[in-house]
N, C-alpha and C positions, 0 to 999 in steps of 0.2 A: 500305626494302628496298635503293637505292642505294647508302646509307652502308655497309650490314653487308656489301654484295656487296664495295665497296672495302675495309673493312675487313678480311673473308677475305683478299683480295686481297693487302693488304699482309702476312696473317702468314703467306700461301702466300710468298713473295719472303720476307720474312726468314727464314722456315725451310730456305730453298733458296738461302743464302749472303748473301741482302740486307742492308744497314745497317739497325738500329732507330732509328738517328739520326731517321727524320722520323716515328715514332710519339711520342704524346704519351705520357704518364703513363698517364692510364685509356683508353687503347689498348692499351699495355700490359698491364697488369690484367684486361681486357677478352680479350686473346688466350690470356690464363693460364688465366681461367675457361673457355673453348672448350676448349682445350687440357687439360683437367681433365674435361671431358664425353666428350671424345671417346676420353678413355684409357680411361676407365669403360666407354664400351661396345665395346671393343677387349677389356679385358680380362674381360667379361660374355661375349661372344660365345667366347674362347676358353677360358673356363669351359663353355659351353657344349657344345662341340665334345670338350670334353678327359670331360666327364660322359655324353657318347653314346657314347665308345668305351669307356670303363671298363665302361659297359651289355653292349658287343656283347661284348664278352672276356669278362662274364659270364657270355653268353649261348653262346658258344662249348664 
């Protein structure tokens, strides 16, 4: 659980201007796949959001 906490850690900092210099390779990789998950439910949720209003305008 340490590890993953740092490893967020470091791809919170590189996404917020940091050097990748001191990630390894499947660090790397590893923040891809995060970064891959988490767009999925970003863009699920705003799927969502965008299919409740198409509802209520229906309903109007």
């Amino acid at each position: 659980m340490k590890h993953e906490i740092e490893f967020l850690q470091k791809g919170l900092s590189y996404m917020y201007g940091g050097g990748i210099g001191t990630m390894a390779l499947d660090e790397l990789h590893m923040l891809e796949k995060h970064l891959e998950i988490w767009i999925y439910h970003i863009r699920s949720a705003k799927m969502d959001l965008m299919y409740q209003e198409i509802q209520l305008l229906k309903n109007k």
